[in-house]
C-alpha positions as CSV (number, residue, x, y, z in Angstrom):
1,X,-65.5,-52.7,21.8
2,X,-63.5,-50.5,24.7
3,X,-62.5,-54.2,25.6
4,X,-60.8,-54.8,22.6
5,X,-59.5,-51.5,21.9
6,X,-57.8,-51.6,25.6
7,X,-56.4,-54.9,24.8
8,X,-55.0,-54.2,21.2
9,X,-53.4,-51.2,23.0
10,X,-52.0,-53.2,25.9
11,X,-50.4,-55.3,23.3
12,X,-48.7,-52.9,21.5
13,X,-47.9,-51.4,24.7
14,X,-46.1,-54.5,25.4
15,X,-44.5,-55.6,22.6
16,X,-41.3,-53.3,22.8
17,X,-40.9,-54.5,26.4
18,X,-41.0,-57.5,25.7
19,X,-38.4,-57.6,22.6
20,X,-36.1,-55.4,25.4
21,X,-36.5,-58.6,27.6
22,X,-35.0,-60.3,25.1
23,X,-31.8,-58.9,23.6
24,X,-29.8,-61.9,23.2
25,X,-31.8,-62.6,19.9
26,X,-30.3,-59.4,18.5
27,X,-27.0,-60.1,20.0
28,X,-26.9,-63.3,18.4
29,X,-27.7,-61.8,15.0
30,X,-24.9,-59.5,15.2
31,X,-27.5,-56.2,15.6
32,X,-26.2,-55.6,19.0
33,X,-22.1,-55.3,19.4
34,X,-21.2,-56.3,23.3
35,X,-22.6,-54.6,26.4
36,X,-23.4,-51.3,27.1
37,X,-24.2,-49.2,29.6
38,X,-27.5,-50.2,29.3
39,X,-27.0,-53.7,30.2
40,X,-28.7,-54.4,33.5
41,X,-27.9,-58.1,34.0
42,X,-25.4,-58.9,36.1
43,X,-25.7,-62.9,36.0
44,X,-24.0,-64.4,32.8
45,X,-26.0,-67.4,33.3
46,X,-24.8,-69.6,35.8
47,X,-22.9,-69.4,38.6
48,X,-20.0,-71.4,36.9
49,X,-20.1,-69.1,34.0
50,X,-20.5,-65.9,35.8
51,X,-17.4,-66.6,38.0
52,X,-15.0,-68.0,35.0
53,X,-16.6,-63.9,33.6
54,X,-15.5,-62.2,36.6
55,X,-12.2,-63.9,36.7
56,X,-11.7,-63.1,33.3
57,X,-12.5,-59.3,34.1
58,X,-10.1,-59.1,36.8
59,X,-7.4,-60.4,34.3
60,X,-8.0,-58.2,31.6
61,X,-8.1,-55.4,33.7
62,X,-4.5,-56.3,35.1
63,X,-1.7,-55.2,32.6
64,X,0.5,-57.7,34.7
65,X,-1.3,-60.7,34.0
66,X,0.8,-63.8,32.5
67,X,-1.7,-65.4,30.5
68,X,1.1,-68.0,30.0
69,X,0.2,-68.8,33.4
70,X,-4.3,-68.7,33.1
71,X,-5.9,-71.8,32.7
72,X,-9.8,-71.7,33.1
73,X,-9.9,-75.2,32.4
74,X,-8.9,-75.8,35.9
75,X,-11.0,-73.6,37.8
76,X,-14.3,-74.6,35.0
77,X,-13.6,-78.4,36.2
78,X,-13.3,-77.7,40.3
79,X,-16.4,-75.3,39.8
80,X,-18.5,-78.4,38.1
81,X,-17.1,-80.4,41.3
82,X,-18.5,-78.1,44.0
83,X,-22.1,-78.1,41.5
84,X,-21.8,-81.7,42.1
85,X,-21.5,-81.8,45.6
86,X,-23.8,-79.5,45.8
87,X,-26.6,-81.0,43.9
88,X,-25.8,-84.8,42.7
89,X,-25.0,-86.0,46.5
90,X,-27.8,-87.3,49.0
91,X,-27.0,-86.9,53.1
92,X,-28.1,-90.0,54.1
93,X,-27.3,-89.5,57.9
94,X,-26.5,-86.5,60.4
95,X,-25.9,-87.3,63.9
96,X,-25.2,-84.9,66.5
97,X,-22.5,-85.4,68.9
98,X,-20.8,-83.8,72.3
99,X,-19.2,-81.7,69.9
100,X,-20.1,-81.8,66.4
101,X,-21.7,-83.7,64.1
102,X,-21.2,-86.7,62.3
103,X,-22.5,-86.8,58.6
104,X,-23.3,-90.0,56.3
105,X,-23.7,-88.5,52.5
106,X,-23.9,-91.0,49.4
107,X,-22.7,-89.4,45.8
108,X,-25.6,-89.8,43.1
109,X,-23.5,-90.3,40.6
110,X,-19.6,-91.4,39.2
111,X,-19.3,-87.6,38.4
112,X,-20.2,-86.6,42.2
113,X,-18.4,-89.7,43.8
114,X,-15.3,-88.1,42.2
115,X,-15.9,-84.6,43.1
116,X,-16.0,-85.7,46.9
117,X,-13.0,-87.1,46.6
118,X,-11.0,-84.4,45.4
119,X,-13.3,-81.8,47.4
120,X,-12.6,-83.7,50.7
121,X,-8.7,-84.2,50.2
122,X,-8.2,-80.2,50.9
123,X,-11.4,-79.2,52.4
124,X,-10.8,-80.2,56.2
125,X,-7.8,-78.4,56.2
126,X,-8.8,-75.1,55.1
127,X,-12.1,-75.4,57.4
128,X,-9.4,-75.7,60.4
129,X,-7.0,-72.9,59.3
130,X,-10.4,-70.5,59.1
131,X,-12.0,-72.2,62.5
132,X,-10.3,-74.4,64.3
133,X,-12.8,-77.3,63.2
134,X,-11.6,-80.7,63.0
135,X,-13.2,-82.7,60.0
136,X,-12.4,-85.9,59.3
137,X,-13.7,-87.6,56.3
138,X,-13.7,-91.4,55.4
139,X,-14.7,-94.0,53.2
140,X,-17.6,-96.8,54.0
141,X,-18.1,-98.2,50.5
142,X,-20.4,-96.0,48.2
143,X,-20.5,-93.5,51.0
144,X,-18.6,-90.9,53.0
145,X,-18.4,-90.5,56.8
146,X,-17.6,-86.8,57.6
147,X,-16.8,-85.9,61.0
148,X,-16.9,-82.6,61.9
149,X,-15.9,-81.2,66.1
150,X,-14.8,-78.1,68.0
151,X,-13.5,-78.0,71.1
152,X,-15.4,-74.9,71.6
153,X,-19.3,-76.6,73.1
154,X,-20.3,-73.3,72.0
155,X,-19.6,-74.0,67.9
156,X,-21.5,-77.4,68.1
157,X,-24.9,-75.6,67.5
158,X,-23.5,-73.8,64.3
159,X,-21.6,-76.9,63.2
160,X,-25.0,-79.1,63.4
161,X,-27.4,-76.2,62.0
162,X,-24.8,-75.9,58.9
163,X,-25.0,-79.6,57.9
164,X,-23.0,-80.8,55.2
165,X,-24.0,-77.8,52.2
166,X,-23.2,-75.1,55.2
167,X,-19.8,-77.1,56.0
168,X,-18.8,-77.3,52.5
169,X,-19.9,-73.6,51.5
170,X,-18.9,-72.0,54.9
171,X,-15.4,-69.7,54.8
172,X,-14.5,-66.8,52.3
173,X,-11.7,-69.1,51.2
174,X,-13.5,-69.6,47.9
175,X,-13.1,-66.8,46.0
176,X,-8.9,-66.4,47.0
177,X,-9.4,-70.5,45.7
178,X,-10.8,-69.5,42.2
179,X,-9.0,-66.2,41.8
180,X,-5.8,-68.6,42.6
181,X,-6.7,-71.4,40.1
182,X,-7.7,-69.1,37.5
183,X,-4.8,-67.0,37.6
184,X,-2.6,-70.0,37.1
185,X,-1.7,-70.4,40.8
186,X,-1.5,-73.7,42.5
187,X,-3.8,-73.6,45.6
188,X,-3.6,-77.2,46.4
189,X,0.0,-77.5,46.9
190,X,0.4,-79.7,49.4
191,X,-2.6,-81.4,49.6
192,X,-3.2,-85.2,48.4
């Protein structure tokens, strides 16, 4: 009997928690009008959607914006590309060198294959502005070569324990890239 009662009580206990867990149901139904501050997420879902959100943010906040200009579109389509190569591509090879590494990665699908290419057309250039890296990418059928040196010996531990996520991901140049793109700037001027 004190089982039971304990449980019925742990259950009732419970049951507001767990409706709190879950205020998108009400927020759907209309019962709960935008975020408070109560609201202790800070993800709004995935990373794609959470950093179209904060660009938005930053663009309502600023009087001066020219939403003539905005175009999330954009900065939504190169955001799927770096989830592609991120997730849809298979490194089939990495071989160290003197000085670098040399990388062999095959796209898993059309989607991914495409996201390389456009990735890899501007990618090299900003890894060099921010480190003096050379990368040089190329083409063997299905697959991509990327090359990646220093002249430094001391970078070629860094450059190999990076790999190909660490040498796509590495430099704060993202975050100027999407605040660029989603303000209606052009940050690939001048590349191919």
């Amino acid at each position: 009997m004190r089982k039971t009662t304990l449980s019925l009580l742990l259950c009732t206990l419970a049951l507001p928690a767990f409706g709190q867990e879950h205020p998108h149901h009400n927020t759907h139904q209309g019962q709960h009008p935008g975020a408070t501050e109560q609201t202790k997420l800070t993800e709004a879902g995935n990373s794609v959607f959470a950093t179209i959100q904060e660009v938005i943010h930053h663009l309502t906040q600023n009087p001066d914006t020219d939403w003539s200009k905005v175009d999330l579109e954009v900065l939504r389509q190169h955001l799927l590309d770096m989830k592609d190569i991120a997730e849809n591509v298979e490194v089939v090879d990495q071989r160290r060198m003197p000085n670098g590494v040399t990388l062999v990665v095959a796209p898993l699908t059309t989607r991914a294959d495409e996201a390389l290419e456009r990735v890899l057309s501007a990618h090299p250039e900003q890894l060099r502005r921010e480190t003096g890296w050379e990368m040089i990418v190329g083409r063997q059928g299905d697959q991509f070569r990327i090359t990646t040196t220093s002249e430094d010996p001391d970078d070629t531990a860094m450059i190999n324990g990076l790999g190909y996520i660490g040498l796509m991901a590495y430099g704060s140049h993202h975050q100027a890239h999407h605040w660029a793109m989603g303000s209606g700037q052009n940050p690939h001027q001048g590349h191919h």
